[in-house]
ROBA-64299 format. One record per residue (C-alpha): residue number from 1; x, y, z; residue in one letter. Coordinates in steps of 0.2 Angstrom, whole numbers, plus 2048, in hexadecimal, padded with zeros to 3 digits. Each point is the difference from the previous one (the first is absolute). Last residue first. Example, Ala and Ser with C-alpha at 12.3 -4.5 7.8 and 13.67 -1.06 7.14 Angstrom:
REM ROBA-64299
> 2,844,7FB,824,S
> 1,7FA,7EF,803,A
//
This chain:
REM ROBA-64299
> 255,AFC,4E5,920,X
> 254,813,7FF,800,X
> 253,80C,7F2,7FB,X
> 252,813,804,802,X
> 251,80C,7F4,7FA,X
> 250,80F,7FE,80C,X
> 249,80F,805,7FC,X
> 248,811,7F7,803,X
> 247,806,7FD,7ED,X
> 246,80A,7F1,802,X
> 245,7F6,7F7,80E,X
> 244,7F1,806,7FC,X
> 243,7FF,7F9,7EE,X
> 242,7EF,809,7FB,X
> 241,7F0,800,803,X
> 240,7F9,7F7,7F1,X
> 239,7F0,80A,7FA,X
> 238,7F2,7FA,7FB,X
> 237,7F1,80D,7FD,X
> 236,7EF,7F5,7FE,X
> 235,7F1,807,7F5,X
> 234,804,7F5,7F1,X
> 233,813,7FA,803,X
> 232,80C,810,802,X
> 231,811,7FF,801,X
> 230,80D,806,80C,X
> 229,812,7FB,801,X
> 228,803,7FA,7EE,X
> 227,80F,7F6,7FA,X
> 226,802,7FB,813,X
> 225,812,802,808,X
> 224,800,7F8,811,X
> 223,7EF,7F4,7FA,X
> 222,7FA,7F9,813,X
> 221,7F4,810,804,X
> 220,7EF,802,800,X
> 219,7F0,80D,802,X
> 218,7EF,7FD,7F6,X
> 217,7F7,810,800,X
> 216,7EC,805,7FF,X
> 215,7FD,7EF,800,X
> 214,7F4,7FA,7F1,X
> 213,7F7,7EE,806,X
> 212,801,7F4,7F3,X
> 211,80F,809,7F6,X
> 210,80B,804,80D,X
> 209,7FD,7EE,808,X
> 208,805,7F5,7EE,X
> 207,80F,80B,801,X
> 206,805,7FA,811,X
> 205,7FA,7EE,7FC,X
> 204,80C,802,7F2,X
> 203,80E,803,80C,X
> 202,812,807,7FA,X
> 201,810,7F5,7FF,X
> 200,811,809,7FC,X
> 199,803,803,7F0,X
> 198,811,802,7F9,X
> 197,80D,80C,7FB,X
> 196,807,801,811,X
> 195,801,814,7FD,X
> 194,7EF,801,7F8,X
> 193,7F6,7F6,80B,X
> 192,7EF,7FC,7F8,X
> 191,7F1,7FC,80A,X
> 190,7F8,812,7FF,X
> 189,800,801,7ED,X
> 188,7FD,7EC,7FF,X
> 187,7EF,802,809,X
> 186,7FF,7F1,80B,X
> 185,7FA,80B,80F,X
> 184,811,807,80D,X
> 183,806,7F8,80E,X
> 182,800,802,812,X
> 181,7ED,806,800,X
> 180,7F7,80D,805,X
> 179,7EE,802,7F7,X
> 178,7F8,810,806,X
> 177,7ED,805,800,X
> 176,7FB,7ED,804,X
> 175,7F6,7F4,7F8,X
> 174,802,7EE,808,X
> 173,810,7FC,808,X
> 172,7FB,7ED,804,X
> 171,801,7FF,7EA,X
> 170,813,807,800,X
> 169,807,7F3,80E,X
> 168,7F7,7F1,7F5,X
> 167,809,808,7F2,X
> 166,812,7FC,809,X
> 165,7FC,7F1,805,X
> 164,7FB,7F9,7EE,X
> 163,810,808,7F7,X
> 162,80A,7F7,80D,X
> 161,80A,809,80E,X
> 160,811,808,800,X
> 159,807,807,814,X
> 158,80F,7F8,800,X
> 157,809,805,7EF,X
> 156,800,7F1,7F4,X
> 155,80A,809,7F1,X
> 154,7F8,7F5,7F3,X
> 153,7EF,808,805,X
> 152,7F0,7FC,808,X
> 151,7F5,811,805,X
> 150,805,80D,80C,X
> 149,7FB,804,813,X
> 148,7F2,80A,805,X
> 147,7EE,806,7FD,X
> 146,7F9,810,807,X
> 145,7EE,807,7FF,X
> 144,7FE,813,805,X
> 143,7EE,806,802,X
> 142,800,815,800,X
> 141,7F7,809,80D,X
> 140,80F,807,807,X
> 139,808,7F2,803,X
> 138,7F8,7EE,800,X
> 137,805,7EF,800,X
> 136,802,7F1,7F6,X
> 135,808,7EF,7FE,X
> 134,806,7F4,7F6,X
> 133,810,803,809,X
> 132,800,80E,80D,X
> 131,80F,804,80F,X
> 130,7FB,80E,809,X
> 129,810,809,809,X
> 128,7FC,80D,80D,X
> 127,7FF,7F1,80E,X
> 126,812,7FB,7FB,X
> 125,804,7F3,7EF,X
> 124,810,7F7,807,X
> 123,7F9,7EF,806,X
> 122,7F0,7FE,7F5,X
> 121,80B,802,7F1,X
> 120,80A,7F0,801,X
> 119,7F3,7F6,7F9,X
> 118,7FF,80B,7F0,X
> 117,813,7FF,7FB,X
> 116,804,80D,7F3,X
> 115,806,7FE,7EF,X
> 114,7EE,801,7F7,X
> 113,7FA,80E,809,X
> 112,7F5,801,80E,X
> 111,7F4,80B,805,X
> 110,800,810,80A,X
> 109,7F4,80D,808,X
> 108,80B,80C,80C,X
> 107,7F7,80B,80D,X
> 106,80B,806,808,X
> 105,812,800,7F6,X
> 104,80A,7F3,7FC,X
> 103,813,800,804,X
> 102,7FF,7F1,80F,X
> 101,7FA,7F6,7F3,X
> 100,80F,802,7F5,X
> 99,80E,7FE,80C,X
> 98,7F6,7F0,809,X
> 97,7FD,7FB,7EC,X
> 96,812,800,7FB,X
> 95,80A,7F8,80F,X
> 94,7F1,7F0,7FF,X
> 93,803,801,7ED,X
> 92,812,7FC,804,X
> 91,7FD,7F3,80E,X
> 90,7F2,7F8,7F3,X
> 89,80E,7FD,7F3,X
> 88,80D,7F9,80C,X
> 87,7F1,7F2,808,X
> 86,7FA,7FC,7EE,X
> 85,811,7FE,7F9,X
> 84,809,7F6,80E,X
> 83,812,805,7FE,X
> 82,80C,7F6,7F8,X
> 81,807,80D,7F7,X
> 80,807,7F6,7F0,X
> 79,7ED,7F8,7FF,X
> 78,7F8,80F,801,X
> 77,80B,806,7F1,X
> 76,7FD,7EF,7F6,X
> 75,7EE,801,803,X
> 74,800,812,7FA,X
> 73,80B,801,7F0,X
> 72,7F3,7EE,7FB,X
> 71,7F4,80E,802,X
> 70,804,80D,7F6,X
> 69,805,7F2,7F3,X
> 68,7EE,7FB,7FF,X
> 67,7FA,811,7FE,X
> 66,808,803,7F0,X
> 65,7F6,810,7FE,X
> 64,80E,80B,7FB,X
> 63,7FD,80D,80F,X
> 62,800,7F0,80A,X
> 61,810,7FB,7FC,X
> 60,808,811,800,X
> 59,7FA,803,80F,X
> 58,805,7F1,809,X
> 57,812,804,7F9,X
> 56,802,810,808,X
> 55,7F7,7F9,810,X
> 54,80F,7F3,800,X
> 53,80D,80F,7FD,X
> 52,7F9,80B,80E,X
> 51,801,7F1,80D,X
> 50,7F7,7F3,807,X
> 49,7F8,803,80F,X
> 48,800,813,800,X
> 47,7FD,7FF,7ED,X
> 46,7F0,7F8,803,X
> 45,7F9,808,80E,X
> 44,7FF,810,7F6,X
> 43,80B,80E,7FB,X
> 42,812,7FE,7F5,X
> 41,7F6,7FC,7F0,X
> 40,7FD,811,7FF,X
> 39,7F0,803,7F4,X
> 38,7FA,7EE,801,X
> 37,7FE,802,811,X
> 36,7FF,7ED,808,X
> 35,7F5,7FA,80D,X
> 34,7FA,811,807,X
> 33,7F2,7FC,809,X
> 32,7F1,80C,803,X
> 31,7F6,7FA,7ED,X
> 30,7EE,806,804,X
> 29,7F4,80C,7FD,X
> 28,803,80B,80F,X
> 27,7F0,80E,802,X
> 26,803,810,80B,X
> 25,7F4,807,808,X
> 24,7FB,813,804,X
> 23,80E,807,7F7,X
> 22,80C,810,802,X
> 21,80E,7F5,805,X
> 20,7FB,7EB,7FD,X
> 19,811,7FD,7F6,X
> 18,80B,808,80A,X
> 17,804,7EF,80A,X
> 16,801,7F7,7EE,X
> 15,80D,80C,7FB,X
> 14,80B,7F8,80D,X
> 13,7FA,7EE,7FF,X
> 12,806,7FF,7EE,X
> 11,800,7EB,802,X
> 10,7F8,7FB,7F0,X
> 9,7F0,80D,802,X
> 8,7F9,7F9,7F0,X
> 7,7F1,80A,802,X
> 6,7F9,80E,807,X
> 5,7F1,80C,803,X
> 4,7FB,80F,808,X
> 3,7EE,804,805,X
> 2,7F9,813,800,X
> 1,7EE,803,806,X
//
C-alpha cells in the first residue's frame, strides 16, 4: 500500500490537489491556512488586510523574538481598520479552507495544525475527508494515531493547547504502527528551525510515546526548515514531512 503525506499546506491548494495521484490515501497533518508567508511577505491574510510593509515589519519582530512589540504592531493595526478582528480573520480562513477542502483527495485522513480553526472543520471537510484528533484508524493493516494542534507559545496561534491536553490526546492513542502528528517529538534535532534560527516547540509526551510503545514511524510537520528531517529514536523512523506549501510534494509512505 502506498499513503502520501503532508504538512504545512499554508494555502498551496494547487499542489495539494495532485497530491493523492498514484496513492491509496493521502494523510494532511495540519496547518491549511496561510496567515502569513514568511517567504513572500506579500501572501497571506495578513498583508492583504494590512499591507506588505506592516507584514514586513511583523516578521522582523517576530523573527527577533520581541514578541510583545509584535503584538502591540497588531492591536494598533486593528485598531486603525476598524474592522471586527475575529469576524475579518475567520471570513479569510472561511475563503482558504472551502478552496482547500474542496482539493483533497478520496479518502483523506487529516488533523489540525496549530493555525487552523478546529470548530470550523466540520463544515468544509466532504465525506472523503476523515478528520482524527487523538484518534486512530486503520489502513492497510497498519494502526494510525493522530494528535493535533500545537503546544503554548508566545506567538498564540489558534489552535495551541496546554502541555497536559495535549498528552492526554497521546495516551487515548495507545500503541499504533504510525504516530501522526502536527508537530514534531521534543528532540532538539527535529524541533529546530534553521532559517528562523529558533526552536519551535516539540512534544515531550510525543517522545515519551516513541520510546514506551516503538512505532515503526513517527510522521510530523510544523518545523519549515528542520535541522534534521529524519531521525531515528530506538526502533521508531521520524521523519518531518516536509513544508508542503513551498516544496509541493507529498512524502510517500509504502508498505
Amino acid at each position: 500500500m502506498r499513503v502520501h503525506v503532508v504538512s504545512d499546506v499554508h494555502g498551496n491548494a494547487e499542489d495539494l490537489a495532485k497530491a493523492g495521484e498514484g496513492a491509496e490515501a493521502l494523510i494532511c497533518l495540519g496547518d491549511l491556512v496561510l496567515f502569513l508567508d514568511y517567504a513572500d511577505h506579500s501572501r497571506g491574510i495578513f498583508p492583504d488586510l494590512f499591507g506588505v510593509e506592516n507584514a514586513d515589519r511583523l516578521v522582523e519582530l517576530r523573527t527577533a523574538r520581541r514578541f510583545d512589540e509584535a503584538r502591540d504592531l497588531g492591536r494598533r493595526l486593528w485598531a486603525e481598520l476598524d474592522v471586527d478582528r475575529e469576524t475579518a480573520i475567520e471570513a479569510a480562513v472561511r475563503r482558504q479552507y472551502a478552496e482547500l477542502f474542496a482539493a483533497f483527495p478520496t479518502p483523506t485522513y487529516a488533523t489540525y495544525g496549530n493555525v487552523d480553526i478546529p470548530r470550523l472543520w466540520p463544515e468544509y471537510a466532504g465525506p472523503g475527508t476523515t478528520v482524527l484528533d487523538g484518534q486512530r484508524v486503520e489502513l492497510g493493516g497498519l494502526t494510525f494515531g493522530f494528535v493535533g494542534g500545537g503546544l503554548r507559545t508566545p506567538m498564540r496561534t489558534p489552535y495551541e493547547i496546554s502541555d497536559e491536553e495535549y498528552a492526554a490526546k497521546v495516551e487515548a492513542l495507545g500503541d499504533v504502527d504510525v504516530l501522526c502528528s502536527h508537530i514534531p517529538p521534543d528532540v532538539p534535532e527535529l524541533t529546530y528551525d534553521t532559517v528562523a534560527r529558533r526552536f519551535e516547540r516539540g512534544s515531550r509526551a510525543l517522545l515519551d510515546a516513541i520510546r514506551r510503545t516503538r512505532p515503526r514511524y513517527a510522521l510530523f510537520g510544523h518545523v519549515h526548515q528542520p535541522l534534521a528531517r529524519r531521525m531515528r529514536i530506538a526502533a521508531t523512523e521520524c521523519v518531518n514531512v516536509g513544508h508542503f506549501a513551498s516544496a509541493g510534494r507529498p512524502f510517500a509512505l509504502e508498505w
